[in-house]
N, C-alpha and C positions, 0 to 999 in steps of 0.2 A: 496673447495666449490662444491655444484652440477654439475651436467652438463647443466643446464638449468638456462636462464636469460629474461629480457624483452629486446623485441626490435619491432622496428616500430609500436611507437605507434600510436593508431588509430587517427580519426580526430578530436573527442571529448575531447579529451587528449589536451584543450587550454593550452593557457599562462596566460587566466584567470583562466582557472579550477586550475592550477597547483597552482597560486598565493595561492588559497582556502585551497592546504594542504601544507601550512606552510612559504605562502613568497619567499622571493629570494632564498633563503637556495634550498626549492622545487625544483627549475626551475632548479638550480645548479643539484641537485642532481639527476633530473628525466630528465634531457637534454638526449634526445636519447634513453632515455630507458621508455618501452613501457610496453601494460597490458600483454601479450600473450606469454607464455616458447617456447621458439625456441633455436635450438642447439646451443651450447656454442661457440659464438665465439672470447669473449673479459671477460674478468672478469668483473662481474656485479659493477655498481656503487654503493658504500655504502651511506646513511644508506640503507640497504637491505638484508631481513635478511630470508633465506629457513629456517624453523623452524625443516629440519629433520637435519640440518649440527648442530657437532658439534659449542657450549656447549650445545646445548637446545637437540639435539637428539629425537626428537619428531618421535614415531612411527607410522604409518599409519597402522596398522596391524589389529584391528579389525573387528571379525568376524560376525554378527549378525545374522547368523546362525547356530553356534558354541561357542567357548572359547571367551568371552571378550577380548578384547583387552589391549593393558599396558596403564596406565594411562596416559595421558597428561597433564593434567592441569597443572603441574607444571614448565614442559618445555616450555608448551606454551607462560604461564605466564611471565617467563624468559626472553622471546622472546621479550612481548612487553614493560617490563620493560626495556629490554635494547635498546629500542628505543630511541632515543637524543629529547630532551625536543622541537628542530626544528620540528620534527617528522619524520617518515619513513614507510617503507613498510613490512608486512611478506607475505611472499608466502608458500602455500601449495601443496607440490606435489602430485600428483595422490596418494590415501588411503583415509582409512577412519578412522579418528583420535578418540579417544576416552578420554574421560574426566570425572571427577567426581563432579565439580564444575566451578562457573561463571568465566570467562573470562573478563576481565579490563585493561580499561587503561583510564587516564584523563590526561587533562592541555598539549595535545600535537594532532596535526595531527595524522591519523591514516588510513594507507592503507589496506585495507588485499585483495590476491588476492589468486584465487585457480586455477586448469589448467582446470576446467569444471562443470558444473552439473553433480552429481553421481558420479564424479569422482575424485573429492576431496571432503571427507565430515567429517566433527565434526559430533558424538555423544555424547548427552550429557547423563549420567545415571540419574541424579535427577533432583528433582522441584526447583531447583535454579541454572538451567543453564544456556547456552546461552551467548551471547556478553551481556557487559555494557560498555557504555563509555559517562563519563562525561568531555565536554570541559568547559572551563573556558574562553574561548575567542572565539566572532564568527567571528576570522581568524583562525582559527582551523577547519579542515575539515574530513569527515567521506569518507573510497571510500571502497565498500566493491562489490566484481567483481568476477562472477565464482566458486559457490561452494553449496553444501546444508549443510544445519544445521539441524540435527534430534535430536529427544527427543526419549528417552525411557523410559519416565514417562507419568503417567496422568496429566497431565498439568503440563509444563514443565517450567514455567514463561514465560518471554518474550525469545524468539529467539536474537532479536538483539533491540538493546532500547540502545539511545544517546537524548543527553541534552546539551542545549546549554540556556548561560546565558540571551541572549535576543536575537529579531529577526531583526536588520537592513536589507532593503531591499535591501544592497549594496553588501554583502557577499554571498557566494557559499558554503551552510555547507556540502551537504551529495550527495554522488550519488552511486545509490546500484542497480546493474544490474546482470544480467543472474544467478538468485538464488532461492533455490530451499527448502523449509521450508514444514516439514512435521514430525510427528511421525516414531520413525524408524518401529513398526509391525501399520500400518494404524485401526488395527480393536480395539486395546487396547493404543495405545501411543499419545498424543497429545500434542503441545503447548499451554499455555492460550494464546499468544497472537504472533503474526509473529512479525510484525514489530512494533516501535514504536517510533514516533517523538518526540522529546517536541521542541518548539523555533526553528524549521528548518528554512532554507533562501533558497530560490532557491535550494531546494530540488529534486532532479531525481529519484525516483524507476520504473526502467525500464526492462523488460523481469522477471518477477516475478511469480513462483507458488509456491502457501501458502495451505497446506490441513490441515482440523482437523482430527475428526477420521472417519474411514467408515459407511458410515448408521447411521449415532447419529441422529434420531432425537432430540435430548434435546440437543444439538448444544455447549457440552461442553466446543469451544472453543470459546472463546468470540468475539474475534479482528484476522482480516485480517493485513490490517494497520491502524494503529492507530495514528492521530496526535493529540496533545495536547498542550494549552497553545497558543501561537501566532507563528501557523507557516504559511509565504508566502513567495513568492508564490510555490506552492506545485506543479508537474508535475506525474501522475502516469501513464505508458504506457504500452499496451503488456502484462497483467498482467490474472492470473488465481486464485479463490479464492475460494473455497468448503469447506462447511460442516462446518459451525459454525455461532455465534449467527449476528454478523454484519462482512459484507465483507469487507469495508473502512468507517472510524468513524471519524471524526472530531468532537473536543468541542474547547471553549475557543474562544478564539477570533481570530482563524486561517480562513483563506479569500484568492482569491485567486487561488481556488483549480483546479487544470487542469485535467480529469480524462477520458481516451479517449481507446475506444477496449480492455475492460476487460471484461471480462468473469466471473459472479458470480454466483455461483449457488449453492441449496440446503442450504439455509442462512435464518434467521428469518428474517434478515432487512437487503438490497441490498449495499445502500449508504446511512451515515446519517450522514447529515453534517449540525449541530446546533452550532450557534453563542451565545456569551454575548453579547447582546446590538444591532437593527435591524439593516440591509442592509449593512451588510459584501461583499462588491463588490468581483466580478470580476471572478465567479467559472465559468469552462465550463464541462458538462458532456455530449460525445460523442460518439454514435455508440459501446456502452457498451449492455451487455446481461446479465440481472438481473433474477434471479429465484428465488421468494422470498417467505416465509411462510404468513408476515404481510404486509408488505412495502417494494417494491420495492425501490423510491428512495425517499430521506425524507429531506425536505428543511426548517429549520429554521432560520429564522434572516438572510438569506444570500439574496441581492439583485445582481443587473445586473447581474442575471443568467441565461446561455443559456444552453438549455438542447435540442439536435439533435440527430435524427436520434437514438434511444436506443431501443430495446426490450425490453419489461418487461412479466412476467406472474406470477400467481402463482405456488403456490408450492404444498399447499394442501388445501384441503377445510376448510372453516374459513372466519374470516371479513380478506379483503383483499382490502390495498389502494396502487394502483398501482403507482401514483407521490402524493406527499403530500409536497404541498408550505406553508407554513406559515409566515408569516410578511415580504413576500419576495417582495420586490419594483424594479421595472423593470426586471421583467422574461419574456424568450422570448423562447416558446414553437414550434419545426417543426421536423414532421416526425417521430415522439414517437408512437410506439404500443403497449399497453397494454393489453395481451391476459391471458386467462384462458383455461391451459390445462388438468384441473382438471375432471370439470362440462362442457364443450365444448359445445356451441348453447344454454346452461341454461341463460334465464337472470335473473341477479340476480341485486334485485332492492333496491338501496343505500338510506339508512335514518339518521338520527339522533344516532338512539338509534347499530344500528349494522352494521353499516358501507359496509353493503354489496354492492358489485359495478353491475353496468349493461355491462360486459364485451363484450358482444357478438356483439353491431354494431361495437365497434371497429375491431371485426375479422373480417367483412364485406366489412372492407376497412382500409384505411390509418390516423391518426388522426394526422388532424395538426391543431396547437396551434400559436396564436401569443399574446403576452399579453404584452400593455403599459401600467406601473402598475405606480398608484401613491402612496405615503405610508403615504402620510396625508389624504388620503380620507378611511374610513374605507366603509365595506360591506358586503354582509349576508354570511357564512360560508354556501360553493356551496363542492358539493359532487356528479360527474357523470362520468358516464364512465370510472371510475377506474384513474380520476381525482381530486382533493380533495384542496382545496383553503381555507385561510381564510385571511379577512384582508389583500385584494391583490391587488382589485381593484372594481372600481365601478360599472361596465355595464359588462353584461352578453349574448351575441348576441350568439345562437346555431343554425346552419344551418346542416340539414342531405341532401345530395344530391347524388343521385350515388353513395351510399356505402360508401361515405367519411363524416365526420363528421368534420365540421370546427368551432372551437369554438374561439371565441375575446375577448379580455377584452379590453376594451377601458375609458380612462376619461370621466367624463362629461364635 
């Protein structure tokens, strides 16, 4: 075996979470053993499996700035094949693994952990790389901890994309920390898409940078993260997201969404999280920094949504809607600034027909929002200050005072 095992694991390392990747079995088999390679001091508990140890012999040897590296994919694969249907773990040791196709595994738990950012990393060579993993039970759990995933294609598929049969709100499917998603040459390689949810539960992506290519304006890659289908409740934290068309994308009927200190920038659409069917409760988006081309953050069919404390601006000149609510019942607006570093002191006066916002009192001061929204009462489609409303609420109260602008919405 290696020289290397886990041990002390951290504090988020429950007796729930464990439950999540496989049951009792789990708890047995990850009793005492932790995320983090520390020197060898006991034989690792199986199932756990270093993917460079004999039989899989997985080499970390590629160059990316010289000779290709030896193929993996077939070692790798090996690897999570011979994982036991309870399911297990693979670790990656320091390298950077090279591969020629998708990586899979289904119908079983699935750990993968690396010993860092950039320092354990998969390249994939073509447009059908990346992790896939379809569970078949949402006691089946995804943990994927410490490593980057590179493409060396033009749009490379999905980086990492898991699927889960349906979404009970009782299970723990996925927790995916300290990782790092990017093209391996930045100026020509990209992902279409980073991450990808479908039916997630009590989802974590935490400490996360996702890049597309450099300087694209035409934002080839499409998706930052991307949830799909009914995933709740979602938690996204810590995270970094550049240079592609939407930075975090929700459809489907996922609700829920907790999205707090990320960093978005150089993106067509910042956050856009559109529901089937109005007032998908319960999203919070916090003290996040959007730099968006179109939209900043884009609210459809989702209601009791609070939205604090966030920067937004644009990105280039154009129509530009800095929060955009729509059928959204009980949103509750504090501490949001919506600036223009484009045209800076220009006001630009918002209509109908071109959407352009009057950016500049908000630079002036602080905008704060409160809005009790009712969603049986319908109302005229309001458009100000890089604020954009429709069907949200009934009364419209705008106060300018000392540089701050306070706007209400209130019932009748």
């Amino acid at each position: 075996m290696s020289d290397t095992h886990f041990d002390d694991p951290p504090a988020a390392t429950t007796r729930r979470g464990l439950l999540g990747i496989g049951g009792a079995t789990a708890l047995a088999t990850f009793a005492g053993v932790g995320l983090w390679p520390q020197p060898l001091e006991a034989a690792p508990v199986q199932p756990w499996i270093n993917v460079t140890d004999p039989p899989f012999n997985a080499l970390g040897n590629h160059d990316p700035f010289g000779t290709p590296g030896f193929d993996n994919t077939t070692a790798i694969q090996n690897a999570f094949n011979a994982l036991p249907i309870t399911g297990g773990a693979l670790h990656f040791p320091p390298g950077n693994y090279r591969c020629t196709g998708q990586l899979s595994a289904s119908g079983k738990s699935v750990a993968i952990f690396g010993s860092g950012r950039k320092v354990s990393q998969i390249t994939w060579d073509t447009a059908t790389g990346g992790f896939s993993f379809l569970f078949t039970s949402n006691r089946q759990a995804l943990t994927v901890r410490s490593m980057s995933l590179l493409s060396r294609a033009a749009g490379g598929g999905s980086a990492l994309y898991a699927s889960w049969p349906s979404s009970p709100a009782t299970m723990s499917t996925a927790d995916i920390s300290d990782i790092y998603i990017a093209g391996e040459n930045a100026a020509s390689h990209y992902w279409t898409r980073g991450i990808q949810l479908n039916n997630a539960t009590t989802a974590r992506i935490d400490r996360w940078a996702i890049h597309g290519r450099d300087a694209d304006s035409s934002h080839l890659m499409i998706c930052g993260i991307d949830l799909v289908g009914h995933c709740t409740p979602i938690y996204i934290t810590n995270g970094d997201a550049y240079s592609m068309t939407y930075g975090i994308r929700a459809f489907g009927t996922s609700e829920g969404i907790h999205i707090s200190h990320c960093e978005i920038v150089e993106v067509t659409y910042g956050i856009w999280l559109e529901a089937l069917g109005m007032g998908r409760p319960g999203t919070a988006i916090t003290d996040c920094h959007v730099n968006a081309g179109t939209i900043g953050i884009m609210l459809n069919n989702h209601g009791d949504v609070s939205l604090t404390g966030n920067l937004i601006y644009r990105l280039k000149p154009g129509s530009f809607v800095g929060i955009y609510n729509e059928n959204g019942p009980f949103t509750r607006m504090q501490g949001n600034k919506i600036d223009d570093t484009v045209t800076p002191f220009q006001p630009r006066l918002s209509d109908e027909r071109d959407h352009y916002l009057e950016l500049t009192r908000v630079r002036r001061g602080e905008q704060h929002s409160k809005a009790l929204l009712d969603s049986g009462v319908a109302c005229e489609r309001r458009e100000s200050h890089g604020l954009r409303e429709s069907n949200a609420a009934a009364a419209d109260v705008d106060q300018l005072a000392a540089g701050v602008q306070q706007r209400m919405y209130e019932r009748d």
